[in-house]
Structure formats: structure tokens, C-alpha cells
C-alpha positions in Angstrom: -0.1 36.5 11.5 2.1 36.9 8.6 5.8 36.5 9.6 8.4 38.6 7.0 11.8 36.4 6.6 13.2 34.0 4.1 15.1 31.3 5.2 16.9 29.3 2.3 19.4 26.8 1.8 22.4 28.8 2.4 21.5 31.8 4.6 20.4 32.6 8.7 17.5 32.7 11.5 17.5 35.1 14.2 15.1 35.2 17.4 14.6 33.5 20.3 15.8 29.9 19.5 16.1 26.7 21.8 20.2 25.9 21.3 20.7 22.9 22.5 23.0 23.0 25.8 21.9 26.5 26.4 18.3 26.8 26.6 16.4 29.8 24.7 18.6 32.1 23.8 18.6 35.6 21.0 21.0 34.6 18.9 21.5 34.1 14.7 21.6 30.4 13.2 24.0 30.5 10.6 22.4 27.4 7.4 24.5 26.0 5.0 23.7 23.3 2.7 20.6 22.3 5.1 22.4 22.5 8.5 23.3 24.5 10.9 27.0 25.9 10.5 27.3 28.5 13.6 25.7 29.7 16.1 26.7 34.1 16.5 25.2 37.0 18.3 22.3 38.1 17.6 22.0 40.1 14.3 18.4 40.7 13.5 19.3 39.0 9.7 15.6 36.8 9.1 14.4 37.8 12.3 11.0 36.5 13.4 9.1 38.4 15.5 9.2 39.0 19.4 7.2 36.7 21.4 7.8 33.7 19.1 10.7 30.8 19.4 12.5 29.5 17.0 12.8 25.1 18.2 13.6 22.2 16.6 11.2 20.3 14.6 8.8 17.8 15.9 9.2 13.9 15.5 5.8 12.0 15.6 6.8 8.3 15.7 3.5 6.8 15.7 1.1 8.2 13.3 -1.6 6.8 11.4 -3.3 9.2 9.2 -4.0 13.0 8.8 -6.8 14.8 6.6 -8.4 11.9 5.2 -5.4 9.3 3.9 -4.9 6.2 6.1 -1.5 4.7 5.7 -3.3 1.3 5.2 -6.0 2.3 2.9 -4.6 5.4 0.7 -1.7 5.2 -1.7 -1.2 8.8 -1.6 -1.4 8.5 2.1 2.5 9.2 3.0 2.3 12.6 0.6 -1.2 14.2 2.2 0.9 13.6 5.3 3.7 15.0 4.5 2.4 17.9 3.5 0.0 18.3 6.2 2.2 17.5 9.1 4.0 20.8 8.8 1.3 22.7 10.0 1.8 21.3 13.4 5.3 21.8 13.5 6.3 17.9 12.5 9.5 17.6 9.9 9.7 14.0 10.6 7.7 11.0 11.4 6.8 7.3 11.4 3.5 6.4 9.2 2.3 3.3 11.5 0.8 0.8 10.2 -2.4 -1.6 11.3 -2.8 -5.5 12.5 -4.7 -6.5 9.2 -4.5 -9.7 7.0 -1.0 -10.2 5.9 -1.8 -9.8 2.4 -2.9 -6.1 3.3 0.1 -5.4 5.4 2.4 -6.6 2.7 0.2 -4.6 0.6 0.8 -1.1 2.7 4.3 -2.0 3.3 5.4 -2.3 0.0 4.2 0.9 -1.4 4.7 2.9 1.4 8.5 1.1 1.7 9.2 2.1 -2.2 7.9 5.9 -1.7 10.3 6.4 1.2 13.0 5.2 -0.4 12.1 7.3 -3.7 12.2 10.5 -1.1 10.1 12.7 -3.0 8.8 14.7 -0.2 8.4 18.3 0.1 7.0 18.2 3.5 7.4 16.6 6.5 9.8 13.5 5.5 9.1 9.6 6.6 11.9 7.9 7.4 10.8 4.8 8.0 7.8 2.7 9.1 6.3 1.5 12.3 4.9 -1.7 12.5 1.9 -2.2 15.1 0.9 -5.1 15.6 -0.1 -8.0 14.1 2.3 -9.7 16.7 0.4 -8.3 20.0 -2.2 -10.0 22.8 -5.5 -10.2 22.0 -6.5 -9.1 25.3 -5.2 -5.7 24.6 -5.9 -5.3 21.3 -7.4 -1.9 21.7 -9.0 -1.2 18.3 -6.3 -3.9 16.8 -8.4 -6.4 14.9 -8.3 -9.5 17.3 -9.0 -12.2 14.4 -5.7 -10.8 12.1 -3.2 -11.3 15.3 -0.4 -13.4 13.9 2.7 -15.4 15.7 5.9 -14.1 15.4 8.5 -16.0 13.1 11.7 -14.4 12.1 10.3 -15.5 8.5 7.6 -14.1 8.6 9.0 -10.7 10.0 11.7 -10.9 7.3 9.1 -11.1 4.4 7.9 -8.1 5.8 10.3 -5.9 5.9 11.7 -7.1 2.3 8.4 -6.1 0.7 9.1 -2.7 3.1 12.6 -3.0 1.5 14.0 -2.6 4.8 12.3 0.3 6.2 10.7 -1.0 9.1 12.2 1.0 11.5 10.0 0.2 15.0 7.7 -3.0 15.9 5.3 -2.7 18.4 4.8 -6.2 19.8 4.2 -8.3 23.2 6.7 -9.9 24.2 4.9 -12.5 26.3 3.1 -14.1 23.2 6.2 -13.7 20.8 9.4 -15.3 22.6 12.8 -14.5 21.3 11.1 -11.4 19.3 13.0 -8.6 21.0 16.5 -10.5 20.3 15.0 -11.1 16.5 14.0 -7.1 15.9 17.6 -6.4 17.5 19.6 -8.4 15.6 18.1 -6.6 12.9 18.4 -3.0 13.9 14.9 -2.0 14.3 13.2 -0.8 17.5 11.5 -3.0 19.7 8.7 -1.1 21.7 6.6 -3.3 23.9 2.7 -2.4 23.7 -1.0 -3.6 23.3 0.3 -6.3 25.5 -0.4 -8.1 29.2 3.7 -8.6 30.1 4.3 -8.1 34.0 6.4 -5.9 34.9 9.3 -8.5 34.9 9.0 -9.9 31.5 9.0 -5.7 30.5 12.3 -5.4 32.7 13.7 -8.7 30.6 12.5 -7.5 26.9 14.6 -4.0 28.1 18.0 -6.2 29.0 17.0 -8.3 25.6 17.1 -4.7 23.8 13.5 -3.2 23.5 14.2 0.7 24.1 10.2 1.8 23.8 7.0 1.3 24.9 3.7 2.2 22.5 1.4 4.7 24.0 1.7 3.7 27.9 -1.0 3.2 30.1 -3.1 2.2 26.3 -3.7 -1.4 25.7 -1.5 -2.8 28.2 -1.4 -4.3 31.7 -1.7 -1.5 34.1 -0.7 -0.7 38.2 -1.6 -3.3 40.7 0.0 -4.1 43.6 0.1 -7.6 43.0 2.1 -7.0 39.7 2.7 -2.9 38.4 2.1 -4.5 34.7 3.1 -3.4 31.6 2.6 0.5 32.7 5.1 -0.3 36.2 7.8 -2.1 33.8 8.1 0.9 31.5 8.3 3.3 34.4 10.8 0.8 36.8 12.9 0.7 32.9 16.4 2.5 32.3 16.5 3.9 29.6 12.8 2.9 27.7 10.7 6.0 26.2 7.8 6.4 27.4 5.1 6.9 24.5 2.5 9.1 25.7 -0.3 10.8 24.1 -1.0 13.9 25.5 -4.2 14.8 24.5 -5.9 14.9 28.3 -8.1 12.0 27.1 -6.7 8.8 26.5 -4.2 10.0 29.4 -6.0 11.8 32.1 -3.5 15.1 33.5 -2.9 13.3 36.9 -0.9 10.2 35.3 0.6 12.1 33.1 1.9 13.7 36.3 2.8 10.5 37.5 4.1 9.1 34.1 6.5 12.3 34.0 7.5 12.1 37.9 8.3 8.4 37.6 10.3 8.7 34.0 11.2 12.2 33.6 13.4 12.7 30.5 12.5 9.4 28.9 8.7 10.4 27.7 8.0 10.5 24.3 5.4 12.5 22.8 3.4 10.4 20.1 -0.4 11.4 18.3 -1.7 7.9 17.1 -3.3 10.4 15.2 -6.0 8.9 12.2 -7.2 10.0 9.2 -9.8 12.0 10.8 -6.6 14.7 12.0 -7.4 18.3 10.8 -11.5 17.2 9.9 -14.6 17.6 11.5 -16.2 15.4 14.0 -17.9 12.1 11.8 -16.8 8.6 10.5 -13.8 7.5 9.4 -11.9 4.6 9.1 -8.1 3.5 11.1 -7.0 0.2 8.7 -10.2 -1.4 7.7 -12.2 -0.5 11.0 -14.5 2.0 10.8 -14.0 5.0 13.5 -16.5 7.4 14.6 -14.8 11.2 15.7 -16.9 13.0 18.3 -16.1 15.8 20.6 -12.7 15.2 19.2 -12.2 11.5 20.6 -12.2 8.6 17.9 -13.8 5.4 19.1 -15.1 2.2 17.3 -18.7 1.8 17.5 -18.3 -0.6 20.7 -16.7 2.7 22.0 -13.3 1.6 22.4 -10.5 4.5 21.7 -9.3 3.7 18.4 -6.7 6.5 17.9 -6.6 10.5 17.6 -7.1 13.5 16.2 -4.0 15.4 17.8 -1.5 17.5 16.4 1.8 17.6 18.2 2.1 21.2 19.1 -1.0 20.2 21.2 0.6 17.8 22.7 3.3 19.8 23.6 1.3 22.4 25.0 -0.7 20.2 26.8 2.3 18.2 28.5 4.2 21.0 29.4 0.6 22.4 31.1 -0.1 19.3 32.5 3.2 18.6 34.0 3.9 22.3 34.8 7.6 21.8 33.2 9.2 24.2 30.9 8.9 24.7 27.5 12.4 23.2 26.9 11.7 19.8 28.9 8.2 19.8 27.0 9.9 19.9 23.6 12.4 17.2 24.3 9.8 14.9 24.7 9.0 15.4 21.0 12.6 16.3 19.7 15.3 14.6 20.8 14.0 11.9 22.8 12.3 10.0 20.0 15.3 11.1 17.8 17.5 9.3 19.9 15.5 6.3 20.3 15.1 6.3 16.3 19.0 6.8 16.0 19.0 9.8 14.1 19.7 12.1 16.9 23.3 13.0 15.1 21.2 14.4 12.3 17.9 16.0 14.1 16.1 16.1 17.2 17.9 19.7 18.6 19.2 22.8 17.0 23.1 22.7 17.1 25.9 22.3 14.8 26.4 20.4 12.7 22.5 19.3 12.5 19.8 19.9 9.7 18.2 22.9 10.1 14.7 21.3 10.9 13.1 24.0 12.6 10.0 25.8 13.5 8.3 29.1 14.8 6.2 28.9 17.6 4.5 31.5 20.2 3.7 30.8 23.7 0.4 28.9 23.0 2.7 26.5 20.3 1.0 27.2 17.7 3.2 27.3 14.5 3.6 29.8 11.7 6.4 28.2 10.3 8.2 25.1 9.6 11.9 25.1 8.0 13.2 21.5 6.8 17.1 21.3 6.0 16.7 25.1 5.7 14.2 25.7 3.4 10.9 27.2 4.8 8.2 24.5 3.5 5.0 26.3 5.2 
């Protein structure tokens, strides 16, 4: 479907558009400069189509990979993302990195630290990195490489994020094998998200009053219900004001606990892919870090069949939670907007269409697939 409109840096969008306070509304967007300056009655100036809805970008905050590049193993891997990420609607994300020999992770850190900073993206940006692991349990490591688990030192974090010259912008750690990490990555400004870990329920409810405000992929690689202890999974869903990282793809997350994820947590899930290289490419082997994955019936597992990540694209997701959870379109796409914009802290700048905000948008009909992606304005695919 070709869609006839220009949107550029100084000009408007009119359809059927998700305003934030209002809900989806026809009305025209007035851009300038890359954000939005007014919001008028509808026009018909760059109109997209009827039955398709104008929203505000996606925000994938843990993503490993797409169309071949690892973010461990590729030095090019940030760009193929970036331009690749668009097609599913994404205008921001966090390339996520992989428990590996500290060597390697200074290794990935470093370049992927200096290309962010050099911002010379024409696609989806990165805005900062997402360190998984090496500080988690080795009982949930998942498809974390058990023998390169490291201790936490406030040293040893802080030469990581100088060779990532500061970018590190969320940790995923356990906070039962790292004491005083959640304080550490707090004092520091950088999100603390409890995951591949075995913390009870109580030591989740004490890293959330320490400061952790996330929790990587619940109900993967971490304690789970029990009526003895509700586990990792209970402590996230009992929490405040944690996100709830969830990925949505019926299959690392059956549609009945996302349900109950959803009914316990309700505007504090956060849509993720943990998406690999192997996003966008047929079923076969790849690699997430140095292991070696193998993709079938669209499901990426190691070769002792653990789930090692995933081939979804975010407007899936989206799709899939609002299906799943039989919500509306506007609750779905908070949980890929502005929820993880606001648990990143850049929720002044994106995360919902409203003045004031960069004009990060994309075009979507009822199935959410996209046929457009606008970043500060500027249609990029």
C-alpha cells in the first residue's frame, strides 16, 4: 500500500492520531523543527489514509540484534539496526548487550558507546545501552553464559561505563548476589531492573525502595509463583511503580499470564523483543553474543533447547498484547510508548504525541502493521 504525503521538518500530519490526553482523535499535527508545535482541526494537509492511525513511535528497550548484526559480535551492528528497526514502527531503542568475558564486553561497549555519541543515525536512534548481565545468578542464566558471571564492584561497573563513555543507561542484575548494586547504579543515574535472578519477593520489594524501577522480561529467568514465596515474578507484580518487561510473542509468555501479568500491573507493562540477530531472517542458526542459536518455527533456542531470545518485531507485540489482554489499542501502545519512555527518563521528549514533543511517529492499520515511520518529522521509511 503506497501511502501519498510528505512529512518534513517544518510542515503537518492529518488522520486519525493517538493525542495524548485525548485518545484517537482526526485532527492535523502541526511539526516544527522536529516537534510537534499544535494540535488544530482536522485539515486533510498530509493526510494518510482512512483506516490507518497515526501513534507515537515505539521504544524497544531490550534488543539484541536484527537482520544479521549482533550488538556483541558486529561493528556495524547499531547501524543495520537502526535502519531496520523502522520497519516495525521503532524510533528508539536500547542495543543490549551479553554476559561475556570482560574483555569482550569492554570490547562492545566501547564501540557501540563512541557510535551513539557520534549520533549518525538515519534510522531508528540508540540512546543508550543496556547492560545484561554479567552481574546475574547462575541459576537463571537463561542463555547467559554461566562461566563469564562476574561480582559486582562499583569499579568494575565504573570501568564499564567509562569505556561506554557513560552511555550505560539500564543494568539488568540480581540483586541477591550483588549487595549494595541497586544503591551503586542509582547513585549513578542509570536504571536498575532486576532479572535472570532467584530474589524473593521481599528482596524485589527492597531493591524497588533502594531505586530499581524495572524488571527484565518477567516470568524469564527468574524465580517464579509459589505460595511459599511469589519469587521474583510476585515481587515485580506486588511493586509500585516497577515496569514490567514482557515479551509478547505468545511463546516465552503463554496469553493466560500475560492476562494475569496485565491484571496484576496494569499500566506498568513494558513491551520489550529480546529480539536477536536472527529478526527479519528465515528459520536456521545464528548466534546471541558468542552462543550459537538455532531459529525454528520462529522460537530461538540454544542447542540444549533453552529460549535464548527472539525474533519479534514490536508491532507484533503490540498486536499480540492488546489481543491477548483484550485492551484497547491506546493501553496496548502505552506499553511500548510511554511507559518505557518514562522509565528511561526521556518521556519529556518522546513516548506520546503532544506538544512540545519530537515528532516520532508512525502509521499503522488495525492489524499494526506499519507503512510509515516519521523521526523528529522527517519520514525515514
Amino acid at each position: 500500500m503506497d501511502i501519498c504525503y510528505n512529512v518534513n521538518m517544518n510542515s503537518c500530519i492529518s488522520g486519525n492520531m493517538y493525542v495524548w490526553g485525548q485518545g484517537i482523535i482526526k485532527c492535523t499535527a502541526r511539526i516544527e523543527n522536529g516537534k510537534i508545535s499544535s494540535f488544530e482541526g482536522y485539515t486533510g494537509e498530509n493526510a494518510v489514509p482512512e483506516g490507518l492511525t497515526i501513534l507515537p513511535g515505539f521504544i524497544d528497550k531490550h534488543v539484541h540484534g536484527a537482520a544479521g548484526a549482533d550488538c556483541m559480535r558486529n561493528d556495524d551492528a547499531l547501524s543495520v539496526m537502526s535502519e531496520n528497526l523502522i520497519k516495525e514502527g521503532v524510533t528508539r531503542f536500547l542495543p543490549t548487550t551479553m554476559t561475556a568475558p570482560e574483555p569482550a564486553i569492554l570490547s562492545a561497549l566501547s564501540r557501540m558507546g563512541r557510535q551513539i555519541e557520534e549520533d549518525a543515525f538515519v534510522g531508528a536512534k540508540p540512546i543508550g545501552i543496556h547492560l545484561e548481565g554479567p552481574f546475574i545468578a547462575a541459576e537463571k542464566a537463561g542463555a547467559q553464559p554461566k562461566e563469564d558471571i562476574l561480582s559486582f564492584s562499583e569499579e568494575r561497573f565504573d570501568r564499564m561505563n567509562f569505556a561506554a563513555r557513560g552511555k550505560i543507561m539500564q543494568v539488568t542484575y540480581a540483586p541477591e548476589k550483588n549487595p549494595g548494586m541497586t544503591a551503586a547504579l542509582v547513585r549513578r543515574g542509570i536504571v536498575a531492573s532486576v532479572g535472570h535472578t532467584l530474589a524473593l519477593a521481599k528482596q524485589v520489594l527492597q531493591a524497588e525502595k533502594e531505586g530499581a524501577t524495572s524488571a527484565t522480561h518477567v516470568y524469564n529467568a527468574m524465580s517464579g509463583l509459589s505460595h511459599r514465596d511469589c519469587g521474583t515474578v510476585g515481587g515485580a507484580m506486588l511493586a509500585k511503580k516497577m515496569v514490567c518487561e514482557l515479551i509478547c510473542d505468545g511463546k516465552h509468555v503463554e496469553k493466560e499470564a500475560v492476562r494475569l501479568l496485565y491484571k496484576a500491573v496494569r499500566k506498568r507493562v513494558c513491551l520489550v523483543t529480546d529480539a536477536t540477530e536472527a529478526k527479519y531472517l528465515p528459520d536456521g542458526e545464528y548466534h546471541l553474543g558468542k552462543n550459537e542459536i538455532i531459529v525454528k518455527d520462529g522460537l530461538a533456542r540454544l542447542a540444549d533447547g533453552t529460549i535464548a531470545g527472539s525474533v519479534l518485531k514490536m508491532n507484533e507485540a503490540v498486536k499480540n498484547f492488546r489481543d491477548f489482554c483484550g485492551i484497547t489499542l491506546e493501553k496496548a501502545v502505552d506499553a511500548a510508548t510511554i511507559v518505557p519512555a518514562r522509565c528511561l527518563g526521556i518521556d519529556k521528549e518522546c513516548g506520546s504525541i503532544e506538544v512540545g514533543k519530537y515528532a516520532d511517529l508512525i502509521v499503522c492499520d488495525e492489524d499494526m502493521n506499519v507503512y510509515n515511520t516519521v523521526i523528529k518529522g522527517k519520514m525515514i521509511f
